[in-house]
C-alpha positions as CSV (number, residue, x, y, z in Angstrom):
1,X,-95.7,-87.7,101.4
2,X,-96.3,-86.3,104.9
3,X,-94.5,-83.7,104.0
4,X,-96.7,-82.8,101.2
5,X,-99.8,-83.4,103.3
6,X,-98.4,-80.9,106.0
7,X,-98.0,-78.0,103.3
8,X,-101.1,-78.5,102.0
9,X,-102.8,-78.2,105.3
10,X,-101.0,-74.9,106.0
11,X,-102.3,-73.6,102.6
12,X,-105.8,-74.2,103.5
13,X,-105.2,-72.6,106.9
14,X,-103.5,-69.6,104.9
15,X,-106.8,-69.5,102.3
16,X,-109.3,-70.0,105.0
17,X,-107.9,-67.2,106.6
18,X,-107.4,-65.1,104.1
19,X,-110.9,-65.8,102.9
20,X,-112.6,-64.7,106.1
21,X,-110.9,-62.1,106.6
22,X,-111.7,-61.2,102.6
23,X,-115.4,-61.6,103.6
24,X,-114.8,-59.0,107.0
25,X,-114.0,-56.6,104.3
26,X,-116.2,-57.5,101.4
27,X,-118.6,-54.5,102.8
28,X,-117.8,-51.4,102.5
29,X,-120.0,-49.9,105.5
30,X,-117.3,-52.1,107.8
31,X,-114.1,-51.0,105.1
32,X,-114.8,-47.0,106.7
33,X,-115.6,-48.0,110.5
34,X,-112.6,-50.3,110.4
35,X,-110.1,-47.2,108.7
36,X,-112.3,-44.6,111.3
37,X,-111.6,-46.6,114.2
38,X,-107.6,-47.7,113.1
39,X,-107.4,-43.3,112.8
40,X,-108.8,-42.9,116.2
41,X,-107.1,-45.4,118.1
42,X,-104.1,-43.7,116.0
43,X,-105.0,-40.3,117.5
44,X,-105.4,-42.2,121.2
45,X,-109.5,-41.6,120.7
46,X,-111.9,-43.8,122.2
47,X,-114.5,-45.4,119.6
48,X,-117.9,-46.5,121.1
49,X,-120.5,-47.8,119.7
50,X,-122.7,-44.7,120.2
51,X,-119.8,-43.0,118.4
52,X,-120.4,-44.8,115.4
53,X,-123.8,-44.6,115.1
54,X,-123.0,-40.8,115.5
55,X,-120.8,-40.8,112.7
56,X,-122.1,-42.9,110.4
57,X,-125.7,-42.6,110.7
58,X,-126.5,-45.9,110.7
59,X,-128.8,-47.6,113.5
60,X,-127.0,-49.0,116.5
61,X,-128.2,-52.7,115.6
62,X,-126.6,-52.2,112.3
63,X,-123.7,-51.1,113.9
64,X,-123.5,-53.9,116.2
65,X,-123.9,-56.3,113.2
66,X,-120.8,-55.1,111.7
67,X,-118.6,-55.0,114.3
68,X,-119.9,-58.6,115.2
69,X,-118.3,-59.4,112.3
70,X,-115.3,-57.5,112.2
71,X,-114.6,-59.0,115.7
72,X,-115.0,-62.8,114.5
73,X,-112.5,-61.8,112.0
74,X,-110.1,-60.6,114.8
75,X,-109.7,-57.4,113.0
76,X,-111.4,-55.8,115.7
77,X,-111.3,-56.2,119.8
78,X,-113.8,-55.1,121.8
79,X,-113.6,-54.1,125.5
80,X,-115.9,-53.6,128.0
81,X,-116.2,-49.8,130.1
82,X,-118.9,-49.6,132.7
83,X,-122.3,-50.3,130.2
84,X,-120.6,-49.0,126.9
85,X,-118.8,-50.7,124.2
86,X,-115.3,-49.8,123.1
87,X,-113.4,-50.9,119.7
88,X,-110.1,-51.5,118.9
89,X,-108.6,-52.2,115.6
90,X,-106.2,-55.2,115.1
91,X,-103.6,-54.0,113.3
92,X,-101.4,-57.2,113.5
93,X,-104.0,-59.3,112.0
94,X,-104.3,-57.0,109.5
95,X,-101.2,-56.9,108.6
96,X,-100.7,-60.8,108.6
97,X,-104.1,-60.9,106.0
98,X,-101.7,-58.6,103.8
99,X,-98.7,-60.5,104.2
100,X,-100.8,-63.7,103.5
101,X,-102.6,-62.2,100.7
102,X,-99.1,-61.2,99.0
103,X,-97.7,-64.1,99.7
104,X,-100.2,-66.4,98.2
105,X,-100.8,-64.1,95.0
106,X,-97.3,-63.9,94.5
107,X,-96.5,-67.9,94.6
């Protein structure tokens, strides 16, 4: 029975996760700056915040909302240069939420 107990725990861990990261992506404003900022960092390009705004048109609160939120899904890191704000995609979590997501819809 621990056994079972065990599996079932790790199933929850794997939905839990795979629910957050679900609700990361549910909107589609954070779907394109998470794809714009995997193609920069692709391309070796620095994404700040003020870059986003730029690009996207939306107000740098809104911005800041979103990538508050793509950050607590770990699908985005964010560093620190002098005052200005630079993002990184995650790809490894990423690519774990796909394996997961497989995996689970497949079983």
């Amino acid at each position: 029975m621990r056994i079972r107990n065990e599996i079932s725990k790790a199933t929850e861990d794997d939905l839990q996760f795979i629910a957050n990261i679900s609700d990361a992506l549910a909107h589609p404003a954070r779907l394109k700056m998470l794809k714009y900022i995997m193609n920069s960092n692709q391309k070796l390009e620095k994404v700040y915040t003020k870059t986003l705004v730029k690009d996207f048109g939306y107000a740098q609160a809104t911005v800041s909302q979103h990538m508050k939120i793509l950050k607590h899904a770990g699908l985005v890191e964010i560093k620190k240069e002098y005052k200005y704000t630079l993002y990184y995609a995650d790809l490894g979590v990423l690519m774990k939420y796909l394996n997961e997501t497989k995996k689970y819809l497949n079983s």
